[in-house]
C-alpha positions in Angstrom: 6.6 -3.7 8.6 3.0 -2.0 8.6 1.6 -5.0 7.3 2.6 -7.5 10.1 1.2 -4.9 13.3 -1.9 -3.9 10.7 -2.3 -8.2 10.3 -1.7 -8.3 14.1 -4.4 -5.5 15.3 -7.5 -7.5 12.7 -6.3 -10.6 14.3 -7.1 -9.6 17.6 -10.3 -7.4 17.2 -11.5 -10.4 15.2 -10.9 -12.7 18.0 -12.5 -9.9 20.7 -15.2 -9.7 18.5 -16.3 -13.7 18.4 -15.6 -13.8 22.4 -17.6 -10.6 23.3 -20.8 -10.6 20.4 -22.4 -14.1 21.7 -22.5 -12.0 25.6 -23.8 -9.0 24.0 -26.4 -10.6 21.9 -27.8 -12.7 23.8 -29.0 -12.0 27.0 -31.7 -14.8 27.9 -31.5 -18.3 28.7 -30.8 -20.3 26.2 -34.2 -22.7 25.7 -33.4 -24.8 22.5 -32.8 -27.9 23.3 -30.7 -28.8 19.6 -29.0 -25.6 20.3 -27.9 -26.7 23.8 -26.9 -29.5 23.0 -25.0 -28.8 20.2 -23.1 -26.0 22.5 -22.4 -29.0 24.8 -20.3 -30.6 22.4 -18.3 -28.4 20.5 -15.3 -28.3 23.3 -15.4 -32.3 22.9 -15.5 -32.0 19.0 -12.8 -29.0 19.2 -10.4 -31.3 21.4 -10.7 -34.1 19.1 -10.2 -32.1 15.9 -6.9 -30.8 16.9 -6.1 -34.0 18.9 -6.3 -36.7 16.5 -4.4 -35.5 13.1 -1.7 -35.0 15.5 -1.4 -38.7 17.2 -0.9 -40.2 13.8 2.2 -38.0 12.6 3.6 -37.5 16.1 5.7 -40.8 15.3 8.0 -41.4 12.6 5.8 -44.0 11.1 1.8 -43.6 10.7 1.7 -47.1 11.6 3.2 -46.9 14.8 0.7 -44.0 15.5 -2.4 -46.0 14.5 -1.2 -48.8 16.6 -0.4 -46.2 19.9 -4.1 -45.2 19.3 -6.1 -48.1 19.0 -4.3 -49.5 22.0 -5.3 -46.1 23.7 -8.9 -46.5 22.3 -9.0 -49.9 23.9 -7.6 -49.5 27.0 -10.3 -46.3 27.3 -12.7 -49.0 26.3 -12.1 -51.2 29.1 -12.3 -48.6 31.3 -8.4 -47.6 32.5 -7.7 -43.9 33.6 -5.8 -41.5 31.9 -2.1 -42.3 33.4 -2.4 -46.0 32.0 -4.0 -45.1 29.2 -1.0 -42.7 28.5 1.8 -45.1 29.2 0.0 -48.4 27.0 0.0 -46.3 23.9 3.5 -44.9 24.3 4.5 -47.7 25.3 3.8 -49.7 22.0 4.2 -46.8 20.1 7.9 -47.4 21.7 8.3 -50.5 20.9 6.8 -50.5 18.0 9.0 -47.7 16.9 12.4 -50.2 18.2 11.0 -53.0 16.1 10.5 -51.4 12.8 
């Protein structure tokens, strides 16, 4: 039972530690242009990492979630907002998921 609050207490001065050491360290403006620019993405990149994996096995068939995203990925393309972007893929993921 020591283990799990001894796993717990690392797991959260670990996580204290990453949020609070960047504001500690560095204290100027940061000038770097790679650097800033590389910061500006990593949210994007994040969302997408954990996003992704999870839109092809969200369905009972990888097929039906390939087809929900490219229909998604098109309808992006062309310029649709979110809401219709939403309901095309789940709609064809729908029935998709009916036909097969």
């Amino acid at each position: 039972m020591n283990n799990i609050y001894i796993s717990i207490l690392i797991m959260a001065v670990v996580t204290y530690l990453i949020r609070v050491l960047p504001l500690t360290l560095i204290r100027k403006e940061i000038k770097n242009t790679f650097i800033r620019s590389f910061l500006y993405y990593v949210p994007y990149v994040t969302l997408a990492v954990m996003t992704v994996p999870a839109i092809f096995y969200a369905t009972g068939n990888i097929f039906t979630g390939i087809a929900g995203f490219a229909v998604a990925m098109v309808l992006a393309f062309l310029g649709a907002g979110l809401l219709p972007v939403a309901v095309g893929s789940c709609v064809v993921v729908l029935v998709l998921e009916i036909l097969l």
